[in-house]
Structures are given as C-alpha cells and as structure tokens.
N, CA, C and O atoms as a MOPAC input file, in Angstrom:
PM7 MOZYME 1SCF
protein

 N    139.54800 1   191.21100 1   269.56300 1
 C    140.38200 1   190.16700 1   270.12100 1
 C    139.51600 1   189.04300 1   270.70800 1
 O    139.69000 1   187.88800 1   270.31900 1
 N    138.64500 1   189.32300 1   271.57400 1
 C    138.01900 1   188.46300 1   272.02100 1
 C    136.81000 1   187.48700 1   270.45600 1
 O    136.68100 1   186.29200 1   270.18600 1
 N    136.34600 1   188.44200 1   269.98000 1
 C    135.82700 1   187.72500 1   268.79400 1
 C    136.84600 1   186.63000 1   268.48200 1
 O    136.46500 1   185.46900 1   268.62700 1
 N    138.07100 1   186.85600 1   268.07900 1
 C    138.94900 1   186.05400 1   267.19700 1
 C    139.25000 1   184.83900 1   268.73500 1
 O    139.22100 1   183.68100 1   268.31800 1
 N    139.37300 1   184.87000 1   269.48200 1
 C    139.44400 1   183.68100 1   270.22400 1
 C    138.06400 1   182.99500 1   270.51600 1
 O    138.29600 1   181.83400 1   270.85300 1
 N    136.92500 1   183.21800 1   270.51900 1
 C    135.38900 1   182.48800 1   270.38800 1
 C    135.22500 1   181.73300 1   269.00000 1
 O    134.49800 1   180.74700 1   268.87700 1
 N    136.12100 1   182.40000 1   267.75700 1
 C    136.03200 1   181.85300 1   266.55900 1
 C    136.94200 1   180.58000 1   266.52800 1
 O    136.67200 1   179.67800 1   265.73500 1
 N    138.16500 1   180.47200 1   267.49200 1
 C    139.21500 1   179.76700 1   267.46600 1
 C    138.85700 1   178.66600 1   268.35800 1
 O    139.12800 1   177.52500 1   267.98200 1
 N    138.26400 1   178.85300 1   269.53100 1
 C    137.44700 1   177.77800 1   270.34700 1
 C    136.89900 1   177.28900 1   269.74400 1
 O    137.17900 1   176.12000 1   269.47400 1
 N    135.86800 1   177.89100 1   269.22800 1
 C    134.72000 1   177.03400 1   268.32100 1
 C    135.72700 1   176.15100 1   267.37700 1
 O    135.60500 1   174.92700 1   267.41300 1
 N    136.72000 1   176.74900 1   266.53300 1
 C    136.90500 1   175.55400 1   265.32300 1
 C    137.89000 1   174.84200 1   266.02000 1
 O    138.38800 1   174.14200 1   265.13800 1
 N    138.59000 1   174.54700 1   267.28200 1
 C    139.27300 1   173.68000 1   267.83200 1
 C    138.19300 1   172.45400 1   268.45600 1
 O    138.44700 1   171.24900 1   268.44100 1
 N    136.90400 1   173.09700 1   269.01600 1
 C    135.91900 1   172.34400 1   269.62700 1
 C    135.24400 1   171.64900 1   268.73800 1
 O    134.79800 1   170.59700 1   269.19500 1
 N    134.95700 1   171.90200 1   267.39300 1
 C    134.39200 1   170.96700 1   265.78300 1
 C    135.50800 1   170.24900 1   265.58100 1
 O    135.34900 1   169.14200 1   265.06700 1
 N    137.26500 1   170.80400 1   266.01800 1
 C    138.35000 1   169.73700 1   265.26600 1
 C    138.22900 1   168.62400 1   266.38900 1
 O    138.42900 1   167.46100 1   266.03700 1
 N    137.99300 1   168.82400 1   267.38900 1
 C    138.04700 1   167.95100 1   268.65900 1
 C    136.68500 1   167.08200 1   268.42800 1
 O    136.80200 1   165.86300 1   268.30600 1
 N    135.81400 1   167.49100 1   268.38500 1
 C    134.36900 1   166.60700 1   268.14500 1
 C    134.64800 1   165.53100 1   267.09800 1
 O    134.35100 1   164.34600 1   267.24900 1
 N    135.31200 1   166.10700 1   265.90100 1
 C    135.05900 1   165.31900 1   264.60000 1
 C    136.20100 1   164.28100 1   264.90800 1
 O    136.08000 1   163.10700 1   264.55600 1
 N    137.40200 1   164.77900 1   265.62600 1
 C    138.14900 1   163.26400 1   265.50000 1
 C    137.85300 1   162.22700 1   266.61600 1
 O    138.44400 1   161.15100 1   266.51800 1
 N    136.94400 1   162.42900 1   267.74800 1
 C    136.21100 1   161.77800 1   268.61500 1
 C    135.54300 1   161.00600 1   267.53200 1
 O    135.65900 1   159.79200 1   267.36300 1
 N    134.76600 1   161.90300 1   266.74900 1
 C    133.47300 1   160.68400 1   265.80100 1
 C    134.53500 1   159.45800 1   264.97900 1
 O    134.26900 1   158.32200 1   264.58800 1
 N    135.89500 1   160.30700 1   264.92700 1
 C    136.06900 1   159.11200 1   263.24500 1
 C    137.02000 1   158.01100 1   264.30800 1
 O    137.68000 1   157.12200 1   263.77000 1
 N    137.01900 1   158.15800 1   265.82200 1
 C    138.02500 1   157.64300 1   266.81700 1
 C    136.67500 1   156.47800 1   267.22300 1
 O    136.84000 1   155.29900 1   267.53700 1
 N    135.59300 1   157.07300 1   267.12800 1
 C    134.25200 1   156.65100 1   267.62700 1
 C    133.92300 1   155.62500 1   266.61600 1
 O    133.46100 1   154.54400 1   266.98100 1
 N    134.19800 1   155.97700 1   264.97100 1
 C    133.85000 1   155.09200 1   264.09300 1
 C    134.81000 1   153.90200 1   263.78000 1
 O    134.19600 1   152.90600 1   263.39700 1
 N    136.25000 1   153.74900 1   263.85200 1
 C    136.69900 1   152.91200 1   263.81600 1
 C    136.12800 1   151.23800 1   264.61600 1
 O    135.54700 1   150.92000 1   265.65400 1
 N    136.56700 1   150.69200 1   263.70400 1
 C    135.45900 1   149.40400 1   264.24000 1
 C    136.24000 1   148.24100 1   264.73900 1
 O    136.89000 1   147.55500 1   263.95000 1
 N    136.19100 1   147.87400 1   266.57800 1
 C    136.82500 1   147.13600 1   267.18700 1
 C    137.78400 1   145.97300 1   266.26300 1
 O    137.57800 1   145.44400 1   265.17000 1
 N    138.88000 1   145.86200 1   267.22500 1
 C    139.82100 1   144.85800 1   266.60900 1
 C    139.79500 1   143.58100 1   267.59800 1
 O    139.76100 1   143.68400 1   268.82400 1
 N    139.81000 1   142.70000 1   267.08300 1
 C    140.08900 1   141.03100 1   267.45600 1
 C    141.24200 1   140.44300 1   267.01800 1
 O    140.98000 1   139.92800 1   265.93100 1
 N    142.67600 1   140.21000 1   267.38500 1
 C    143.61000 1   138.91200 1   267.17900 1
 C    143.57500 1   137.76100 1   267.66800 1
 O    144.25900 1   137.53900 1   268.66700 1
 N    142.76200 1   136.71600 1   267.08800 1
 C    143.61300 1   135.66500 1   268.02000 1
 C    144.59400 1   135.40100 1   267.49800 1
 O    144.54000 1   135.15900 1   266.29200 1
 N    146.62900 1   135.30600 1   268.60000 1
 C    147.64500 1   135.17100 1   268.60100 1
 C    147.92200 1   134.19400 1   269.82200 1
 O    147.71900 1   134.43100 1   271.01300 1
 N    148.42800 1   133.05200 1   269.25300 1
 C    149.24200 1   132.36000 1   270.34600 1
 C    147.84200 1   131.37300 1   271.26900 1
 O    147.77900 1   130.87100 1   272.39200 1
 N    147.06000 1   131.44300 1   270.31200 1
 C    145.68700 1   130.29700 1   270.62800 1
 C    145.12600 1   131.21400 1   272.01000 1
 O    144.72900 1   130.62800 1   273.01700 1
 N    145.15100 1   132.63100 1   271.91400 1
 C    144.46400 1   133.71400 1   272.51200 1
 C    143.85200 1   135.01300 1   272.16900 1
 O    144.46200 1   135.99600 1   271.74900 1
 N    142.40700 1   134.90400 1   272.42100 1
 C    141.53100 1   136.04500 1   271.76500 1
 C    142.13400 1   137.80000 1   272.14100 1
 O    141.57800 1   138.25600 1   273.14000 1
 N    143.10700 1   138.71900 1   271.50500 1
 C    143.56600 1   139.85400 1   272.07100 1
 C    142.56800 1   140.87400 1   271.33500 1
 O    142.55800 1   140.97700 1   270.10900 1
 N    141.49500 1   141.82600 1   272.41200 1
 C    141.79100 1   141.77100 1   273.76200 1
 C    140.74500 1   140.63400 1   273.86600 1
 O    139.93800 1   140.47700 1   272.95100 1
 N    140.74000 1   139.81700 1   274.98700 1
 C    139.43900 1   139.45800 1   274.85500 1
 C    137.85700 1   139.93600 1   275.27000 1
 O    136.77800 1   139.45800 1   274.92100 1
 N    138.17600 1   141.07800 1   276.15900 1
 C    136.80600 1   141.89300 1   276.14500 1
 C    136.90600 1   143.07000 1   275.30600 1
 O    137.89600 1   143.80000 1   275.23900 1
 N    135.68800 1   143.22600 1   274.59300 1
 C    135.56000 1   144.33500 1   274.16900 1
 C    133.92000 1   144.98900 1   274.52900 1
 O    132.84200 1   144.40100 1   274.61800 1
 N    134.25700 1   146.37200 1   274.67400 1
 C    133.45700 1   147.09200 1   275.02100 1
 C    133.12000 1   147.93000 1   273.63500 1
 O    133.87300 1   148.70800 1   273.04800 1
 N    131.72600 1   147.53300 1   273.27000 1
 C    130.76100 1   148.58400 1   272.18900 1
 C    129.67300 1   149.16200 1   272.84300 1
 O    129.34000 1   148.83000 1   273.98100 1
 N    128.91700 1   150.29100 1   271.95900 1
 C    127.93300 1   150.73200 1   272.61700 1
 C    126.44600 1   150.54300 1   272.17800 1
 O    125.90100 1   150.54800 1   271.07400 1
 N    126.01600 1   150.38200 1   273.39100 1
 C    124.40800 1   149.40900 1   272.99900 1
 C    123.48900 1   150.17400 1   271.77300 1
 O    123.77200 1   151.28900 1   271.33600 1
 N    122.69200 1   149.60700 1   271.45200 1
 C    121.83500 1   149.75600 1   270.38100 1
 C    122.13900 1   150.68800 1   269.19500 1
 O    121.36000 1   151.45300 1   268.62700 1
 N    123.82600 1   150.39200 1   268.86900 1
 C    124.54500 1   150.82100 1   267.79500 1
 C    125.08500 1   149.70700 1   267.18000 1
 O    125.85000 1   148.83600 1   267.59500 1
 N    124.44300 1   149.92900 1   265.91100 1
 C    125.42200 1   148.56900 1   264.88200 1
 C    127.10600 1   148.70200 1   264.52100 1
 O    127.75500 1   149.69700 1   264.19900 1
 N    127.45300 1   147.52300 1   264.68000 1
 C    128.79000 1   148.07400 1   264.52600 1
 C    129.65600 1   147.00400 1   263.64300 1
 O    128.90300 1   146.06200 1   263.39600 1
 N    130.87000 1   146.79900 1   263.10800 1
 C    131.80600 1   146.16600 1   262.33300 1
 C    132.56500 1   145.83600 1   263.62900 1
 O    132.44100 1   146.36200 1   264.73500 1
 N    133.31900 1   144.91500 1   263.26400 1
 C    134.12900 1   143.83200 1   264.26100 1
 C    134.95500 1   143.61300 1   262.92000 1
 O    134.54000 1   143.45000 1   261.77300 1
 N    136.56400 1   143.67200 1   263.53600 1
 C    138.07600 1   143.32600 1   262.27000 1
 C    138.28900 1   142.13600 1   263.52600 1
 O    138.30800 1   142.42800 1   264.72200 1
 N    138.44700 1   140.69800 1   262.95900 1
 C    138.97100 1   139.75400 1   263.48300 1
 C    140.35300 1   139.40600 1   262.90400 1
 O    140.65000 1   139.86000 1   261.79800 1
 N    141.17400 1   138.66600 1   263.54800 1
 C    142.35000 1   138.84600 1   262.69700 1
 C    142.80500 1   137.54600 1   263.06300 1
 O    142.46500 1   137.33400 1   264.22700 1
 N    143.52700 1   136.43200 1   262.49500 1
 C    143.74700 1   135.52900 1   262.54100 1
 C    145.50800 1   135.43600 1   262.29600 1
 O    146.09300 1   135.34300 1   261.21600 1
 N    146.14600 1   135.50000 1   263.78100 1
 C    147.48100 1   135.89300 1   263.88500 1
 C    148.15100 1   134.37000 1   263.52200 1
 O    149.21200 1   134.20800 1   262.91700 1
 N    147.31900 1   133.36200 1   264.01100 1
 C    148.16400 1   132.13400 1   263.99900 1
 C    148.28000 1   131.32000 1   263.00000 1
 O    148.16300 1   131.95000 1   261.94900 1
 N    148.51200 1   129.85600 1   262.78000 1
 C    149.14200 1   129.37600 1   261.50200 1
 C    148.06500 1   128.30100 1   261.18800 1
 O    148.18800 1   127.50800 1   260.25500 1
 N    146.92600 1   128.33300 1   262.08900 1
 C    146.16800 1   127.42500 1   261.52100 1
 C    144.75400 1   128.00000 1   261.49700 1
 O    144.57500 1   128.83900 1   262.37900 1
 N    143.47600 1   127.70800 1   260.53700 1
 C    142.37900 1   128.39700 1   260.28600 1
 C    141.77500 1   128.29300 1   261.94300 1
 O    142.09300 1   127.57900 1   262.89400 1
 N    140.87300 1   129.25100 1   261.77800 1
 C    139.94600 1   129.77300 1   263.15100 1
 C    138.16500 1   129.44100 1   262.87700 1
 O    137.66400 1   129.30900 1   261.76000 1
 N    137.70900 1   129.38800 1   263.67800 1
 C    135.99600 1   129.48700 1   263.34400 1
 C    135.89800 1   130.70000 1   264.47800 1
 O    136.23800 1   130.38800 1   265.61900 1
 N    135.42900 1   132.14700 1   264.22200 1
 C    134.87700 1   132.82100 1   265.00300 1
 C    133.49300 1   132.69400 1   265.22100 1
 O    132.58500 1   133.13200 1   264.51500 1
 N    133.41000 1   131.96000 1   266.41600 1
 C    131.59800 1   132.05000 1   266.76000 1
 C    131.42100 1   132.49300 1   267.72500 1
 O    132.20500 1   132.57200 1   268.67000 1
 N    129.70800 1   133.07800 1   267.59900 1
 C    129.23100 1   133.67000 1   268.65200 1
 C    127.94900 1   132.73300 1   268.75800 1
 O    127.56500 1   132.73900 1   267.58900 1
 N    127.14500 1   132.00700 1   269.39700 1
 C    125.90000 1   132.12800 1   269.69400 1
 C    124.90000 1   133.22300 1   269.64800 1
 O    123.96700 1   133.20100 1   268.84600 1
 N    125.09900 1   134.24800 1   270.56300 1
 C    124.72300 1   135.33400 1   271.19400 1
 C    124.20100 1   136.05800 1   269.45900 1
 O    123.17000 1   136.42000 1   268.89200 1
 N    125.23500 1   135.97900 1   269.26400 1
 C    125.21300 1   137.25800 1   268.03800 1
 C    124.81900 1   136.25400 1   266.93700 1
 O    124.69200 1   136.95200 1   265.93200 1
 N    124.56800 1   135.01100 1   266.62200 1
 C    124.20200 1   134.33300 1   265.60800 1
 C    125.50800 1   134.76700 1   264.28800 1
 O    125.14000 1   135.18400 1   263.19000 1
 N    126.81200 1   134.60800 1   264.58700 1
 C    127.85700 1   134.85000 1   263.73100 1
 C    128.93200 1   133.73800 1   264.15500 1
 O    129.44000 1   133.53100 1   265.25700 1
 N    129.11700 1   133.07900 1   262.90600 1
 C    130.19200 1   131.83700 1   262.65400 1
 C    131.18600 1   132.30700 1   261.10900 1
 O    130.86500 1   132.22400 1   259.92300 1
 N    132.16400 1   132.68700 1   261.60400 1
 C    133.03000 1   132.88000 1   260.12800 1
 C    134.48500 1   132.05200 1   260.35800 1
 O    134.98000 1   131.74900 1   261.44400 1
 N    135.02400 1   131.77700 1   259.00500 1
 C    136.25100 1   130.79400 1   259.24600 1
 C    136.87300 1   132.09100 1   258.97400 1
 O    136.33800 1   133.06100 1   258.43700 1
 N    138.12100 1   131.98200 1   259.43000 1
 C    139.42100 1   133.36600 1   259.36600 1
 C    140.86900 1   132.05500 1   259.40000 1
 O    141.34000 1   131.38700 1   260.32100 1
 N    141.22200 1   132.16000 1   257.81300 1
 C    142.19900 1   131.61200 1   257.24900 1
 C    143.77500 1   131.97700 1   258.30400 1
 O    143.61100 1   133.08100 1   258.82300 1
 N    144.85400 1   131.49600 1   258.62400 1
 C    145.82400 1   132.25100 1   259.08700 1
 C    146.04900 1   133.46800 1   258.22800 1
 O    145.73600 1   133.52700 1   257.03900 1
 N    146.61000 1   134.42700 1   258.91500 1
 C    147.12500 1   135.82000 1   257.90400 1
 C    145.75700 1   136.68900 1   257.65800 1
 O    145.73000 1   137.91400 1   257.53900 1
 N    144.84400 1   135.98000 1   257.61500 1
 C    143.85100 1   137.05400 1   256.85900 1
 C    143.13500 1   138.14600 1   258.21200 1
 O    143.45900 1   138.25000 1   259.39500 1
 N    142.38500 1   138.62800 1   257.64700 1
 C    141.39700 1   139.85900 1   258.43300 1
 C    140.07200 1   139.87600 1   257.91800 1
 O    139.79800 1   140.15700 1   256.75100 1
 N    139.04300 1   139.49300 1   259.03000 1
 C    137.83900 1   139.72500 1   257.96600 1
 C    137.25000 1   140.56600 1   258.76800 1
 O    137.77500 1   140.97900 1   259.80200 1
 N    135.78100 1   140.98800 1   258.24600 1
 C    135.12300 1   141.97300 1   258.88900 1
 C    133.41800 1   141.30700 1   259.35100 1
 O    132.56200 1   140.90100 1   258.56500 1
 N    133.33200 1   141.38500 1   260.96400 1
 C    131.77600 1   140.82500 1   261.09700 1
 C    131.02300 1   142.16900 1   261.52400 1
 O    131.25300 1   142.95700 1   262.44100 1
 N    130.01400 1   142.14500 1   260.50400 1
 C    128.83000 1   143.12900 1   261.13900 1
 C    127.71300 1   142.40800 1   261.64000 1
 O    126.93400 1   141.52700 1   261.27600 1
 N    128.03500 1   143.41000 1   262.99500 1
 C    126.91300 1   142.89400 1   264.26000 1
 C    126.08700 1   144.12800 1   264.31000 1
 O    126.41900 1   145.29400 1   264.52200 1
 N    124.62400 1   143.44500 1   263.99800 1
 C    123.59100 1   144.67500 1   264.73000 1
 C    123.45200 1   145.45200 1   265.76300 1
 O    124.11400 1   145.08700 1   266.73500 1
 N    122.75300 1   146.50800 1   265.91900 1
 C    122.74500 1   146.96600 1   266.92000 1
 C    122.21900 1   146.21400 1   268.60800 1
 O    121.06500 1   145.79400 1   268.69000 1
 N    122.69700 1   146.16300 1   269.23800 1
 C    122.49400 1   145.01800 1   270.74300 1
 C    122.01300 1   146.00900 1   271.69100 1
 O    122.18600 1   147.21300 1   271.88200 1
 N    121.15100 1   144.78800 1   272.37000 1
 C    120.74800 1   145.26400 1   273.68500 1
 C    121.81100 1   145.18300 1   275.04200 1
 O    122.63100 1   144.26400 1   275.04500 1
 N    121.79400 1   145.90800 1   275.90400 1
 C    122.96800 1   145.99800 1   277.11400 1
 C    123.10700 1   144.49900 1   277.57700 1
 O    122.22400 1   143.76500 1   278.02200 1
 N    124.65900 1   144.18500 1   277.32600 1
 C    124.46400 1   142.80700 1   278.31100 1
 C    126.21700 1   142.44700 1   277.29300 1
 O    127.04800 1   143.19500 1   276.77800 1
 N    126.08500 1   140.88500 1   277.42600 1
 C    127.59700 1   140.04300 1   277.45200 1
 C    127.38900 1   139.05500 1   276.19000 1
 O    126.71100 1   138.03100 1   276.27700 1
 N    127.82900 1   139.33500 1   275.39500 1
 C    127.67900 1   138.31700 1   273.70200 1
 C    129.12600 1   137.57800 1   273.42300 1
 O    129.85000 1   137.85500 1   272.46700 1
 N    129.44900 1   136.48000 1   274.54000 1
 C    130.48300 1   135.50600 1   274.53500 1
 C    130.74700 1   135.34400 1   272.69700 1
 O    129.80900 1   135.50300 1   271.91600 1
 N    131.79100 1   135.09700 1   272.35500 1
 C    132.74700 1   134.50500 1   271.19600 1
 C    133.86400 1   133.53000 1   271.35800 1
 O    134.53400 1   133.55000 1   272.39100 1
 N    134.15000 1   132.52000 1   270.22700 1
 C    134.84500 1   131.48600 1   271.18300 1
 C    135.80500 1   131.30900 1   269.41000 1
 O    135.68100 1   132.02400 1   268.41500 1
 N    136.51700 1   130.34000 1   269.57700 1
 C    137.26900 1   129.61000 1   268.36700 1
 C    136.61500 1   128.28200 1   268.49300 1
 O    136.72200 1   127.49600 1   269.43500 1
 N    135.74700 1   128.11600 1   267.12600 1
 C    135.00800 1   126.75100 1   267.30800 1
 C    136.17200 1   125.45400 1   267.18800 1
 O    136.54000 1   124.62800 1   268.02300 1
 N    136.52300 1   125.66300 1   265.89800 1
 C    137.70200 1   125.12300 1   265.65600 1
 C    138.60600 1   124.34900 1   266.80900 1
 O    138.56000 1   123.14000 1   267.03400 1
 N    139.44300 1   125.32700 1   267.49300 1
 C    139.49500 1   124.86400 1   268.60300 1
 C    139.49700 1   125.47100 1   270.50800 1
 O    139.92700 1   126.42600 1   271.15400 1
 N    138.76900 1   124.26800 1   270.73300 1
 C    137.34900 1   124.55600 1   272.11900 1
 C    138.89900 1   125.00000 1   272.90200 1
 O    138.88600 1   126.22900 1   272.97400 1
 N    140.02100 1   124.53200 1   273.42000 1
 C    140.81700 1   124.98100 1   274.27700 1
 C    141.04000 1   126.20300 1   274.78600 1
 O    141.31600 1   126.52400 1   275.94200 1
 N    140.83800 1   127.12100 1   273.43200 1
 C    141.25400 1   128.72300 1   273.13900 1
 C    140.16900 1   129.00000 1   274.10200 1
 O    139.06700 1   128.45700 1   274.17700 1
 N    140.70600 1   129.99800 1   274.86600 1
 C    139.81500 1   130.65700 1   276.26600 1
 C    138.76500 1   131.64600 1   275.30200 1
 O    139.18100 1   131.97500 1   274.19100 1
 N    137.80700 1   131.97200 1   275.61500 1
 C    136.64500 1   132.22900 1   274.58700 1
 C    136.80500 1   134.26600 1   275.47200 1
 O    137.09800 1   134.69300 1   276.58900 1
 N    136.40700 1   134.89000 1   274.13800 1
 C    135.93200 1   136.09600 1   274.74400 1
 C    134.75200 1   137.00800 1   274.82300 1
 O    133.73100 1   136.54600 1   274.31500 1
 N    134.67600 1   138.02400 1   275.26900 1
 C    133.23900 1   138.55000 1   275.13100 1
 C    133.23800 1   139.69900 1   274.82000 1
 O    134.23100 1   140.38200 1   275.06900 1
 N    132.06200 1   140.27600 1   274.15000 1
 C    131.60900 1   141.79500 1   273.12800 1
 C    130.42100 1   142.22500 1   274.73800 1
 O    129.40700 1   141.60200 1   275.05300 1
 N    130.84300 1   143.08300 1   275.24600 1
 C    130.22600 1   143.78600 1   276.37800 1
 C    129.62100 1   144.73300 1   275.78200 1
 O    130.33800 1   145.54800 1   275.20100 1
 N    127.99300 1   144.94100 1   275.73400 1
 C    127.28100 1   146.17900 1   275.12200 1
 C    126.97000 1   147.08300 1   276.39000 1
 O    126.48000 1   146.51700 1   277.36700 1
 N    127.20500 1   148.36800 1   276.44300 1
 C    126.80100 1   149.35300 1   277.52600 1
 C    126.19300 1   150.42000 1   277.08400 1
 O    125.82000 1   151.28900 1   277.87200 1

C-alpha cells in the first residue's frame, strides 16, 4: 500500500512539474486595445530568452518599439506577431507605440 501511494506522488509530482514548464513556456502576451498597452508590465525571467505575442486590438497600424531591447515591428490592426527577445540582464526594458507617442508606453521587467 504504501509503495502504491510513493508511485502515485511521484507521477502527480512529474504531472505537476511538467505543466508548470509548458505554463512556464508559454510566451507573454501584449494587446494594445483602446490606444492602451494590456498589461502594461510584464514580468520575464532574467537571462532567459524569450518570445513576446503582441497583438494589435485597434483599427489603426502600431509600431512596437523598444530602445532597450533594440526591437521596432509594425503590427497591422487584427494581426498578432511574435518578438524574440534575448536573454536580459535584471532591470526595466520600456516599450512604447511609435506610431503614436500619446499611447502610455509599457515595460518588460527582467527578475
């Protein structure tokens, strides 16, 4: 009895690990909706490369830029694109809508 519950821990504790990793691998989301970056902070983890889904909710094209991160992409209304950002050192990598400066700008927080 006790065997068969150490065997059952264990494969609940690998089912629990592995959907942490693929919860872990999904790669942050960006909308701007309503000429606002949702969310606008996001939290990744430092010196891991990662994918960024930007999403362009509103009716007119976007410029996603970063300085920080050396990434400028246009995001058509409707569409979704994907930016891969290298792995970062700990700190604050501001993003803005070049397009237009009004849109409150957000930031990729590495920890």
């Amino acid at each position: 009895m006790h065997k068969r519950f150490t065997v059952l821990a264990a494969c609940a504790a690998i089912s629990l690990a592995a959907s942490f990793v693929r919860a872990q691998e999904a790669p942050p989301d960006i909308k701007l909706q309503n000429s606002r970056f949702e969310p606008s902070q996001v939290l990744v983890p430092a010196h891991a490369a990662f994918k960024l889904r930007v999403t362009n909710a509103d009716t007119t094209a976007i410029e996603f830029e970063s300085f920080e991160l050396h990434r400028e992409r246009v995001v058509q209304p409707g569409e979704t694109i994907t930016v891969y950002v290298p792995a970062l050192e700990p700190g604050s990598y501001p993003f803005f809508d070049d397009f237009h400066r009004d849109t409150p700008p957000g930031v990729i927080i590495a920890k």
